[in-house]
VOPAGU-2260 file (C-alpha; in pm, 1 decimal, decimal comma):
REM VOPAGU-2260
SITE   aa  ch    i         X         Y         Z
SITE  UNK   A    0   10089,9   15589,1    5589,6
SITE  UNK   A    1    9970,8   15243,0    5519,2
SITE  UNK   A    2    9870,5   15144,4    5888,6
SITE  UNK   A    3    9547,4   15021,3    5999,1
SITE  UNK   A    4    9568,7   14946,7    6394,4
SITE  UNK   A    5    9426,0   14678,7    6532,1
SITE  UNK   A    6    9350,2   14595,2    6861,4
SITE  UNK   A    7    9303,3   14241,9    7030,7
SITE  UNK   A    8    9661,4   14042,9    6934,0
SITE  UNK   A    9    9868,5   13847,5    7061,2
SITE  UNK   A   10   10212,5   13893,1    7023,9
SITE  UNK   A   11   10552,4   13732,5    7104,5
SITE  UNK   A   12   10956,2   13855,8    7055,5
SITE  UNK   A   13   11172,4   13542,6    6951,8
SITE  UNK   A   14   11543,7   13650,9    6946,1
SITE  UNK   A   15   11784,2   13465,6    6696,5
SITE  UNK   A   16   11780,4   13140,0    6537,0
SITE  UNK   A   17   11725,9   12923,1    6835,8
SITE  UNK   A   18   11394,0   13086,4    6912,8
SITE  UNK   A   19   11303,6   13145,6    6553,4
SITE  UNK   A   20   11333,3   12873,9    6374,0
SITE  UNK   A   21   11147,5   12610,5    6598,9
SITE  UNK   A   22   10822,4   12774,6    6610,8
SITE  UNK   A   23   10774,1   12893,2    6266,7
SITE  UNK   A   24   10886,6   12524,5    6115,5
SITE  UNK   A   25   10628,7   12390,5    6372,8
SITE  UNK   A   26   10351,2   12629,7    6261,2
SITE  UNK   A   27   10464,4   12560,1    5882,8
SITE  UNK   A   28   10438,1   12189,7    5927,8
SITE  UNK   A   29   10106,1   12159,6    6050,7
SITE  UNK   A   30    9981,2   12400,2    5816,0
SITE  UNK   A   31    9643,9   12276,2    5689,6
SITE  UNK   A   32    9522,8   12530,2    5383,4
SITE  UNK   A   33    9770,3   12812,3    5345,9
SITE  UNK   A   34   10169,1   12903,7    5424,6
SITE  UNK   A   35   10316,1   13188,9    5222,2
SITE  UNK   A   36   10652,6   13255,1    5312,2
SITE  UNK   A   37   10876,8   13586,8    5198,0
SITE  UNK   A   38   11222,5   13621,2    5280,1
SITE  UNK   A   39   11563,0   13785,8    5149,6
SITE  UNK   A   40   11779,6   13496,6    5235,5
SITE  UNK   A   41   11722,8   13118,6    5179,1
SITE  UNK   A   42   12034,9   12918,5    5170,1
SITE  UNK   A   43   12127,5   12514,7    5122,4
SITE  UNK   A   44   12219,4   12440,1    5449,3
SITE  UNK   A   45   12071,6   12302,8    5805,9
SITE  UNK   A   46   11832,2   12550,1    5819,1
SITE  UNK   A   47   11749,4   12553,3    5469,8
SITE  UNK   A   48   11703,4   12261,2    5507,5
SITE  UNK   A   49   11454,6   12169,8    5795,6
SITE  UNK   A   50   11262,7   12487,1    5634,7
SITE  UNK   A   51   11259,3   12268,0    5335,4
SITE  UNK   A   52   11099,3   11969,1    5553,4
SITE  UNK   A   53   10858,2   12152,6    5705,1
SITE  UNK   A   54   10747,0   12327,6    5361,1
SITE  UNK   A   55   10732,5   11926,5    5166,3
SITE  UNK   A   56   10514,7   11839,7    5501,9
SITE  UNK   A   57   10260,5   12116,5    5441,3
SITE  UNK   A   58   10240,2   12066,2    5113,1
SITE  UNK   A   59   10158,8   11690,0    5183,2
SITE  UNK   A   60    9858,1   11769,4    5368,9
SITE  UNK   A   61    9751,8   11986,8    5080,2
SITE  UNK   A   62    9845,7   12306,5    5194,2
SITE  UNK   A   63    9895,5   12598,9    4912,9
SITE  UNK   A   64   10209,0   12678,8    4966,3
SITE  UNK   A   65   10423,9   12947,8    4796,6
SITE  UNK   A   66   10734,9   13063,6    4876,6
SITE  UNK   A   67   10911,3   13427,1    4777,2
SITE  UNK   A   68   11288,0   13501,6    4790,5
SITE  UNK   A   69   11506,0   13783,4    4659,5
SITE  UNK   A   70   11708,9   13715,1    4355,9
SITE  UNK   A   71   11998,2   13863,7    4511,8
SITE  UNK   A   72   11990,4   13714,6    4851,7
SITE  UNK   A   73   11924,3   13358,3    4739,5
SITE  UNK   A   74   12138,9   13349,9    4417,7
SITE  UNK   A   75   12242,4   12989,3    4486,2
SITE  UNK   A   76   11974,1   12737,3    4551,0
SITE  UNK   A   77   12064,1   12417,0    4401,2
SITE  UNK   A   78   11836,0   12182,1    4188,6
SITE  UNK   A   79   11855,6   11936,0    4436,7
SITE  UNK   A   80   11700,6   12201,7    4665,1
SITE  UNK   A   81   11458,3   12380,7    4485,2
SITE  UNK   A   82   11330,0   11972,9    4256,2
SITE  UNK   A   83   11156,7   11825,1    4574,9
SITE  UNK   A   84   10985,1   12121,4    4674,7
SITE  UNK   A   85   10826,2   12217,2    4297,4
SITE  UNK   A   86   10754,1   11822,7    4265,2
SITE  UNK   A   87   10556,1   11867,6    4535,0
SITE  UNK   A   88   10363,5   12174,6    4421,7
SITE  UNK   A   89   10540,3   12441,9    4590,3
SITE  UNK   A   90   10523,2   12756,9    4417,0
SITE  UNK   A   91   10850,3   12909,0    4383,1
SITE  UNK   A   92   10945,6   13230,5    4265,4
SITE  UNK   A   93   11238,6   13482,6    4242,0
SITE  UNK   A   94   11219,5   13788,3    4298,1
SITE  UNK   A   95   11437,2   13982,3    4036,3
SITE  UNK   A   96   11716,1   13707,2    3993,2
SITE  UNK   A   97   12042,4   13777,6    4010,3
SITE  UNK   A   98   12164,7   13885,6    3676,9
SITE  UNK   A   99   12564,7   13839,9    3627,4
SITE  UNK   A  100   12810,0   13995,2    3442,3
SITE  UNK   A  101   13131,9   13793,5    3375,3
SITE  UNK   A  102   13025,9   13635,6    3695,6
SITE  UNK   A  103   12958,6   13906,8    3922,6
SITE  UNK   A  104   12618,5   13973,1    4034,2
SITE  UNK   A  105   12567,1   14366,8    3867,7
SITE  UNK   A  106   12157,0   14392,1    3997,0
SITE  UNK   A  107   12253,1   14520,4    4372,6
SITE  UNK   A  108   11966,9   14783,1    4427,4
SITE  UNK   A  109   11585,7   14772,9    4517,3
SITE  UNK   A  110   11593,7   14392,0    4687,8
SITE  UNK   A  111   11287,5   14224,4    4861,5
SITE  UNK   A  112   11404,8   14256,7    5215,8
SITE  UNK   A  113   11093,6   14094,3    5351,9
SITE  UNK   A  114   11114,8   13793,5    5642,4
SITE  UNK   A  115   10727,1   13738,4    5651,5
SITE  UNK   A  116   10534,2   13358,1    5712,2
SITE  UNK   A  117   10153,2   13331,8    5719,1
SITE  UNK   A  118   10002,3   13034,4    5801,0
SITE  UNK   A  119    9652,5   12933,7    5756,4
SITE  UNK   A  120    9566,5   13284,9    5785,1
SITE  UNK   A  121    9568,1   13214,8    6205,8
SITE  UNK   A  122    9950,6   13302,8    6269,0
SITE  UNK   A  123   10232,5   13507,1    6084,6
SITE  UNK   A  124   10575,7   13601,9    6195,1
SITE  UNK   A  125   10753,2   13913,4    6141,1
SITE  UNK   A  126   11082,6   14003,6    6203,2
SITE  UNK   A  127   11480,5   14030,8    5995,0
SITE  UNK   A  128   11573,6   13654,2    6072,8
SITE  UNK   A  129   11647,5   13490,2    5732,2
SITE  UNK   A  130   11705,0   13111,5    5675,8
SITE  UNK   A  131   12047,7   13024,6    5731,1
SITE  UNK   A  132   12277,7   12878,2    5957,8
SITE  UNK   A  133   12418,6   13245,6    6046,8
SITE  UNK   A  134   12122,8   13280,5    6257,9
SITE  UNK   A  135   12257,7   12986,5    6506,4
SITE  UNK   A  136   12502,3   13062,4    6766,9
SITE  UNK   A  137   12682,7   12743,4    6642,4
SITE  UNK   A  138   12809,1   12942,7    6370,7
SITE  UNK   A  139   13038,9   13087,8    6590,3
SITE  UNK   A  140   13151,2   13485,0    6652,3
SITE  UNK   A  141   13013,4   13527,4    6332,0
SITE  UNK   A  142   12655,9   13464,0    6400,6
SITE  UNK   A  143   12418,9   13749,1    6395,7
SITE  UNK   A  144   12182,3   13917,3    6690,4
SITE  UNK   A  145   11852,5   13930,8    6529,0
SITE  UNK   A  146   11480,0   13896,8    6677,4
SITE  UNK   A  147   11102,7   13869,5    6488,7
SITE  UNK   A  148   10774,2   13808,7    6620,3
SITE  UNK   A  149   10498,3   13554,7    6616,3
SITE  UNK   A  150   10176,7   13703,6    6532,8
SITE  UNK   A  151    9816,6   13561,1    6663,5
SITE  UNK   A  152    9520,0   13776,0    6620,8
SITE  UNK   A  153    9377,6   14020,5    6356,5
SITE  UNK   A  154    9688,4   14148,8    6257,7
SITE  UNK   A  155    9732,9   13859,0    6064,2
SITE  UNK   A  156    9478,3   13913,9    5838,0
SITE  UNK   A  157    9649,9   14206,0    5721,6
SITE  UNK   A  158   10026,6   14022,1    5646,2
SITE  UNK   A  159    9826,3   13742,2    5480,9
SITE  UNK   A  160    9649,2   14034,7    5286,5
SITE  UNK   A  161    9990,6   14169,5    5203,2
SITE  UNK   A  162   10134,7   13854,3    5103,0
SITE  UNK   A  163    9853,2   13725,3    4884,6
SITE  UNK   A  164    9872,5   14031,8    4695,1
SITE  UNK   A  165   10237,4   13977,5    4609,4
SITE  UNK   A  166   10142,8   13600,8    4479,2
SITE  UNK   A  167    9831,6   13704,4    4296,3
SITE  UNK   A  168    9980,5   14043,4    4127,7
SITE  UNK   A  169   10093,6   14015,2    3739,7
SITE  UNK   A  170   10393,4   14243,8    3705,5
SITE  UNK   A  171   10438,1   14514,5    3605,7
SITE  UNK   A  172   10057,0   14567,9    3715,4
SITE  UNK   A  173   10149,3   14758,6    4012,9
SITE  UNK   A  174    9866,9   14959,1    4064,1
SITE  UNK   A  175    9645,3   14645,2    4053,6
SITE  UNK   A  176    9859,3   14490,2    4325,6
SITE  UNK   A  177    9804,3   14808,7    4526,6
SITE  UNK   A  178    9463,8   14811,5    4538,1
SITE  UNK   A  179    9436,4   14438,0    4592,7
SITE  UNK   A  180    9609,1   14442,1    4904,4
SITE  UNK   A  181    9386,4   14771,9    4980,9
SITE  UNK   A  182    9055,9   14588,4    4954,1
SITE  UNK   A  183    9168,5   14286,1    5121,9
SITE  UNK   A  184    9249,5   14515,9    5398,8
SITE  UNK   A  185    8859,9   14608,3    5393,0
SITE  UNK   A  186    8731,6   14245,6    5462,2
SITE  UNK   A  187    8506,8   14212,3    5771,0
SITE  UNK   A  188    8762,3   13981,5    5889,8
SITE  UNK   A  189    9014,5   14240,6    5931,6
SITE  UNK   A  190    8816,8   14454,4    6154,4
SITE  UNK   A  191    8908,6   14373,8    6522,9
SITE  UNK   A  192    8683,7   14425,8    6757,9
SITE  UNK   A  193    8802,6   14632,0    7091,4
SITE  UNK   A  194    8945,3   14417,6    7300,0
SITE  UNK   A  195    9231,0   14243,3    7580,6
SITE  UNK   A  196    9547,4   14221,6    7324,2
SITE  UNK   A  197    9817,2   14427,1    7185,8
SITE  UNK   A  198    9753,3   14773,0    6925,2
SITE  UNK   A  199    9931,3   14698,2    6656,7
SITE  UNK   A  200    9950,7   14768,9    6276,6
SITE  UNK   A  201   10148,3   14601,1    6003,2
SITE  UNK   A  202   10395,6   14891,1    5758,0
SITE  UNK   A  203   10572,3   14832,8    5469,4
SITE  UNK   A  204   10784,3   15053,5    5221,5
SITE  UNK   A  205   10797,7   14985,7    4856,0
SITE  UNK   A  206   10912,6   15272,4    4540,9
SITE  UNK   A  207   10508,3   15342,3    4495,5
SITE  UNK   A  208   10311,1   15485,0    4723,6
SITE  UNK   A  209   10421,7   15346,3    5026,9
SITE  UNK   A  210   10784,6   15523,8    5042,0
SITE  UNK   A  211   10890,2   15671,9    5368,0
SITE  UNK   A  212   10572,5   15491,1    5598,0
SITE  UNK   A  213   10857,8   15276,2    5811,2
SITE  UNK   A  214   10989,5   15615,1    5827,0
SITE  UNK   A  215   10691,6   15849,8    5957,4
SITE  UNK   A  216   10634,9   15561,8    6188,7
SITE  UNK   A  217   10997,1   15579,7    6356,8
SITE  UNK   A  218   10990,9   16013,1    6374,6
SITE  UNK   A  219   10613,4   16008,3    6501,1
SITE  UNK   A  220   10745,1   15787,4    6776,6
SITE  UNK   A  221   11068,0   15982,0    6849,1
SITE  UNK   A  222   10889,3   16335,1    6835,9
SITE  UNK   A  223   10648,0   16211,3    7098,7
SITE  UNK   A  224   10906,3   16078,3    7320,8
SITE  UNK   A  225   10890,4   16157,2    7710,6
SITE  UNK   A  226   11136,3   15959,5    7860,7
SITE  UNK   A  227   11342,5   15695,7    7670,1
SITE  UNK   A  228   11450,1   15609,8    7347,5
SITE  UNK   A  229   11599,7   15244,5    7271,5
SITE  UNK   A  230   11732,0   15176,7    6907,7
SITE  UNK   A  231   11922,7   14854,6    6820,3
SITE  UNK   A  232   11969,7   14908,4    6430,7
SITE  UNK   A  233   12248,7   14696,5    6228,5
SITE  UNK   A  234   12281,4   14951,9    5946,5
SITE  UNK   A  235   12242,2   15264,8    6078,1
SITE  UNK   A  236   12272,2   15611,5    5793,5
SITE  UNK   A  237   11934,9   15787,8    5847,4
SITE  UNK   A  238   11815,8   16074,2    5694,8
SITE  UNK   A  239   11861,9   16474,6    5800,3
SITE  UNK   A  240   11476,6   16469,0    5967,2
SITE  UNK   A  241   11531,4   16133,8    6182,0
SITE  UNK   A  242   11854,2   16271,6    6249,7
SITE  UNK   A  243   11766,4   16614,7    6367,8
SITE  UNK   A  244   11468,0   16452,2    6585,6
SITE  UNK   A  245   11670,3   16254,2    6731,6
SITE  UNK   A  246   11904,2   16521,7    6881,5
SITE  UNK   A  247   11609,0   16708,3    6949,2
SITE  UNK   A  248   11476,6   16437,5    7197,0
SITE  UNK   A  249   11828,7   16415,5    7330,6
SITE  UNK   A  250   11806,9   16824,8    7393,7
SITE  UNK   A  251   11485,6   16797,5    7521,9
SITE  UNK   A  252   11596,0   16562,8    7808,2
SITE  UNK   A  253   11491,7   16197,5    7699,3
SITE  UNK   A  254   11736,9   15952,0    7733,8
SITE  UNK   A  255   11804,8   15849,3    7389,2
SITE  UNK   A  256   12015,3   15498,3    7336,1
SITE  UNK   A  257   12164,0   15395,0    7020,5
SITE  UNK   A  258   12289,4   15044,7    7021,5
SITE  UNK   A  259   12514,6   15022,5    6670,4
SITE  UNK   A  260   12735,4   14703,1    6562,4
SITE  UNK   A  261   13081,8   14688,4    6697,9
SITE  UNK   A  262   13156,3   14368,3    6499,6
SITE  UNK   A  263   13009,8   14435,7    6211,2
SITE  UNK   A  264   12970,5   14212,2    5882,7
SITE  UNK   A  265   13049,4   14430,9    5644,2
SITE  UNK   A  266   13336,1   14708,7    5785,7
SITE  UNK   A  267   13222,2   14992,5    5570,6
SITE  UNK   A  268   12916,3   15039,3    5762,2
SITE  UNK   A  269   13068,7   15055,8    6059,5
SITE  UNK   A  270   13252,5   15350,6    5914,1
SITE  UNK   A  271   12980,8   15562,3    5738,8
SITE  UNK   A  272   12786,5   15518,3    6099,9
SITE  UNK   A  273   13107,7   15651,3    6257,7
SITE  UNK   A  274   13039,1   15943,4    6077,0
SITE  UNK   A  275   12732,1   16055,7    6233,1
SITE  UNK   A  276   12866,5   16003,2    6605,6
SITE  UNK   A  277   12998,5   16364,4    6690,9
SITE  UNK   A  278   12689,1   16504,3    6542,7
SITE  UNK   A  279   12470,8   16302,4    6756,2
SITE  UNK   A  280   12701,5   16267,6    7062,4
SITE  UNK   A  281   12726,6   16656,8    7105,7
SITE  UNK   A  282   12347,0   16675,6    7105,2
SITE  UNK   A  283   12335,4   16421,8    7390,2
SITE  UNK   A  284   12275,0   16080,7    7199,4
SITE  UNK   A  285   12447,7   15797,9    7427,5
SITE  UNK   A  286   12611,1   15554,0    7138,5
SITE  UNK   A  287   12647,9   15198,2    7248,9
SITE  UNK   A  288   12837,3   14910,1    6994,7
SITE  UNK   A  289   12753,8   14617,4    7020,8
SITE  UNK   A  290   13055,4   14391,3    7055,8
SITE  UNK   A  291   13013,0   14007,8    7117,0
SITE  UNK   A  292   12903,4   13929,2    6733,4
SITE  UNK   A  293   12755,9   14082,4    6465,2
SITE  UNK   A  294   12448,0   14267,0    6517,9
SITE  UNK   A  295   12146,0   14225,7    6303,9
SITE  UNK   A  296   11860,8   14353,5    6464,4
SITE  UNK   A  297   11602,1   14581,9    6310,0
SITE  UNK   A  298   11405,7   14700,4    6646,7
SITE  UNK   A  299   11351,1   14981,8    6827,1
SITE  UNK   A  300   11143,3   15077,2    7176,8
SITE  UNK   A  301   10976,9   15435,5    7263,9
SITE  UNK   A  302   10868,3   15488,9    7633,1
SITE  UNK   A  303   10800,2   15158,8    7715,0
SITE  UNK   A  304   10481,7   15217,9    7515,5
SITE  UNK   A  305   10579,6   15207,7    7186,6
SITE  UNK   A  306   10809,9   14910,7    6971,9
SITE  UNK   A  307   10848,8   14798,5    6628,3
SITE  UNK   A  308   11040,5   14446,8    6510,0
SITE  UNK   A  309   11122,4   14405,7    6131,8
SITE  UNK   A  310   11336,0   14383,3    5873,1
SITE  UNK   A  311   11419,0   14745,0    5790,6
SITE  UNK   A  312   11732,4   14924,1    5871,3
SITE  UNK   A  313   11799,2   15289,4    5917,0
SITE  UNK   A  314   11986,3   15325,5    5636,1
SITE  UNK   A  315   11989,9   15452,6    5243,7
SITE  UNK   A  316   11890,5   15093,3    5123,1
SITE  UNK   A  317   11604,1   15029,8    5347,0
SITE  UNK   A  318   11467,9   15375,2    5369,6
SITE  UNK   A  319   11481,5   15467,1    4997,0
SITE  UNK   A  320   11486,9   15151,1    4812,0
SITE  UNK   A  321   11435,8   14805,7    4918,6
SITE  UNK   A  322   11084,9   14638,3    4980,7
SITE  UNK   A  323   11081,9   14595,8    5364,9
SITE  UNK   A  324   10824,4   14495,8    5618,3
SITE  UNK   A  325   10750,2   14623,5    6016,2
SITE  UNK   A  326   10535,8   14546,2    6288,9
SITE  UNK   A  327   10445,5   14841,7    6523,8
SITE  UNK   A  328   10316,2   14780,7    6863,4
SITE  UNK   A  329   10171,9   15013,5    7128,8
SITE  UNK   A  330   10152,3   14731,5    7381,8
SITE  UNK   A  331   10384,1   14851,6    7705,0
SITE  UNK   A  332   10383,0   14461,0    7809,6
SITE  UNK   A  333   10548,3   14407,2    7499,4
SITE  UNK   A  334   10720,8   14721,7    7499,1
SITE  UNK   A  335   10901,5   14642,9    7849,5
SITE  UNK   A  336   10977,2   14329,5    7771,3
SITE  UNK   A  337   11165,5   14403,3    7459,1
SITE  UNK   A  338   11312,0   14707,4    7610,9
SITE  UNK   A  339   11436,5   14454,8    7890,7
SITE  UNK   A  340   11638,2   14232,0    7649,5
SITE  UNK   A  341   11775,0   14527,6    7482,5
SITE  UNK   A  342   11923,5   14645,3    7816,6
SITE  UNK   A  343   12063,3   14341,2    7901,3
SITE  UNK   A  344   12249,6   14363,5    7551,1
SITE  UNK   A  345   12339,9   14722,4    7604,8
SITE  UNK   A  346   12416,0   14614,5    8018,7
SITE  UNK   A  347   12605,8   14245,9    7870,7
SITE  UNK   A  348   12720,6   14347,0    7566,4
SITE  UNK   A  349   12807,6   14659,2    7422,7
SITE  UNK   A  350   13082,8   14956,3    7464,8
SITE  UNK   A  351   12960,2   15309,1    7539,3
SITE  UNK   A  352   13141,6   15532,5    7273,1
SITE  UNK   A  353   13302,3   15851,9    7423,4
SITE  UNK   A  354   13311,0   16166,7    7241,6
SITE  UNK   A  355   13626,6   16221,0    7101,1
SITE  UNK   A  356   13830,8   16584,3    7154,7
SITE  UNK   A  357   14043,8   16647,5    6824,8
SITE  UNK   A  358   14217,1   16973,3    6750,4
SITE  UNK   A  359   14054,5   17209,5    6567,5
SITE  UNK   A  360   14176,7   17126,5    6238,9
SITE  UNK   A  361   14093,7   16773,9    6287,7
SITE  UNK   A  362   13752,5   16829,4    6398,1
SITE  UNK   A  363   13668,1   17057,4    6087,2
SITE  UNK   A  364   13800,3   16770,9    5876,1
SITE  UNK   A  365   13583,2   16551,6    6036,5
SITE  UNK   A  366   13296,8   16750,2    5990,8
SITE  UNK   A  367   13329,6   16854,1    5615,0
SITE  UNK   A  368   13412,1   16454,9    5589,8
SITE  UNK   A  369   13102,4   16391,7    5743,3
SITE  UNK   A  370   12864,0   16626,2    5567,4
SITE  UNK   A  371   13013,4   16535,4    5213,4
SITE  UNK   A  372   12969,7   16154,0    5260,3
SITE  UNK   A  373   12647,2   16214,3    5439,0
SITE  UNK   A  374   12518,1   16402,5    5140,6
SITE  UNK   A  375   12661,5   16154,0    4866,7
SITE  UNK   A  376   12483,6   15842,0    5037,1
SITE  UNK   A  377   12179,7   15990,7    5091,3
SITE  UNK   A  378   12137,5   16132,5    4695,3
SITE  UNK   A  379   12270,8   15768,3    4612,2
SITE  UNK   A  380   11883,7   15626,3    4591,6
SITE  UNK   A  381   11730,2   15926,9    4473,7
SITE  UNK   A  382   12001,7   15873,2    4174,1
SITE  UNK   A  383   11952,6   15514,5    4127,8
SITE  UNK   A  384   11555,1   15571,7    4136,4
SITE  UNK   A  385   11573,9   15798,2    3804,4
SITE  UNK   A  386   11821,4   15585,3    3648,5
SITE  UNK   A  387   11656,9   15243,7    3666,8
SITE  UNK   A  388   11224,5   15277,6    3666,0
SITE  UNK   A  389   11116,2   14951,9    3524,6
SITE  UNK   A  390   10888,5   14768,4    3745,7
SITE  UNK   A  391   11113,8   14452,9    3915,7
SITE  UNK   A  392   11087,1   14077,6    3800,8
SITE  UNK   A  393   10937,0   13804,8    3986,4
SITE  UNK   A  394   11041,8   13485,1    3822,6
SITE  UNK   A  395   10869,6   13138,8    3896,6
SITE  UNK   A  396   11118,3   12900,1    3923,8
SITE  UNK   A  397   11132,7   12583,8    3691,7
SITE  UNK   A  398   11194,2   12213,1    3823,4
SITE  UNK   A  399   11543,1   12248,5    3601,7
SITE  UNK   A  400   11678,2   12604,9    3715,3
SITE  UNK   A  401   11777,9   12755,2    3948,4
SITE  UNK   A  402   11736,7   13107,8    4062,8
């Protein structure tokens, strides 16, 4: 896996827009030598927008500042968006643009799901929060649960190391970018000394070496469980092993708490994780939806010992295909505290799901249902992995296009 731990940091939850948004503009606009900024989602509107400010006031002070967002997620940006920011020396860049085909966007598979922010090398921030006004509970019943943290400490040498590599890396020189960010990770300034902070480590997934890390990270945690397990995950379709550990806990006696969207954005993936509910259920698994918006949340608390905020889901795109970003903390002051919030959602909030009792007919529908869906969606990136191997584009943006 590609975690180093570090001990000695600092860090803090912030839950949706509102607690989001005003502390990483405010570290972004005081920025003094560095802000690089990843994300799957940049739009042209209010919060675009004031992300836009802040990025024109570090760049004003001299600040390098370069700025990463998918292709597929930020399809849109307008000229009048994306002209003040490269007139002011921004770099800009695209990861694998959207490419259309009469009109529809056709390149779907292997996005950049990263929400990462470094700046000055001093703070980063974490998390699945993207820019847009969806984020804001002023959007209404539509706008999404989400949380991210705010990083202070070693573990920010790391992201920055991360981040760097993606700006610095030619493509399709892959293995170059890999062993960038590996000797960046070696710098003296990376090694922590022992110390009053948090133990945490900074794991990513990509299609190279670094495939099923989020992964291991989530079943090491869930195999070692004693007592409680907390999941709040907006796309939840996990694999057989995460799965079968997870009934396994739930058999073994810990408490094991899935909080699922009950409102979701997108209705089909409300019903493929509808699928896996009898099979977890009967094992023991206590299945909570989440029903006062939609849920976006990426996050997840072991024991009150272990946690991990980020931007990958539990499902067939996150685990097996897009480029996604955690945090992992064994911290149980931050571990309690984010286990706290989740229980007031799950307390607040949610709907416990009851087991169902079809006929017997029905139920082996259900299950043959159930294992032939499971099956397709989980060959689905293995498929699209052998069918499309060219390294991905990352486009710089010019002062007359857009992405």
């Amino acid at each position: 896996m590609n975690s180093h731990w570090v001990p000695g940091n600092r860090i803090t939850l912030l839950e949706n827009g509102e607690g989001y948004y005003p502390r990483v503009f405010a570290a972004i606009a005081a920025a003094r030598q560095e802000v690089l900024l990843e994300t799957f989602i940049l739009f042209d509107d209010k919060v675009g927008r004031q992300l836009q400010q802040a990025l024109l006031s570090a760049a004003a002070r001299g600040a390098a500042v370069h700025v990463l967002v998918d292709g597929w997620g930020s399809p849109d940006l307008p000229a009048s968006f994306t002209r003040p920011l490269l007139d002011a020396g921004v770099r800009l860049r695209s990861f694998e643009p959207a490419q259309r085909l009469f009109g529809a966007r056709i390149n779907l598979l292997r996005r950049m799901h990263h929400k990462l922010v470094v700046v000055d090398g001093q703070r980063a921030f974490v998390g699945g929060i993207n820019y847009s006004i969806d984020h804001l509970a002023e959007h209404g019943p539509l706008a999404k649960q989400d949380y991210a943290v705010e990083i202070e400490g070693p573990l920010v040498g790391q992201v920055q190391a991360f981040c760097r590599a993606n700006v610095e890396a030619p493509q399709p020189a892959r293995r170059q970018w890999l062993r960038r960010w590996r000797a960046g990770l070696r710098r003296k300034d990376l090694e922590a000394p022992a110390g009053e902070g948090a133990l945490a480590a900074f794991v990513t997934r990509d299609n190279h070496a670094h495939r099923t890390d989020i992964e291991r990270h989530y079943r090491a945690a869930i195999r070692s469980a004693s007592e409680r397990i907390l999941i709040a995950n907006a796309y939840f379709f996990p694999g057989y092993r995460l799965l079968r550990d997870l009934r396994r806990a739930a058999r073994r006696g810990v408490q094991v708490d899935l909080i699922l969207q009950g409102r979701p954005d997108m209705v089909w993936v409300k019903r493929a994780s509808e699928l896996l509910y009898r099979h977890l259920m009967r094992a023991g698994v206590r299945i909570h939806e989440y029903t006062e918006r939609p849920l976006h949340g990426k996050v997840a608390v072991v024991d009150d010992r272990w946690a991990t905020v980020g931007s990958s889901n539990l499902d067939p795109t996150s685990l097996s295909l897009n480029l996604e970003a955690n945090v992992i903390v064994r911290d149980e002051a931050f571990a309690r505290h984010l286990r706290e919030r989740l229980d007031e959602l799950l307390e607040t909030c949610c709907e416990r799901v009851e087991l169902p009792t079809p006929g017997r007919l029905l139920s082996a529908w259900i299950v043959l249902r159930s294992m032939v869906v499971f099956h397709a969606l989980r060959r689905f990136p293995d498929w699209t992995r052998r069918s499309s191997r060219q390294a991905p584009r990352v486009v710089p943006m010019q002062p007359e296009q857009q992405p």
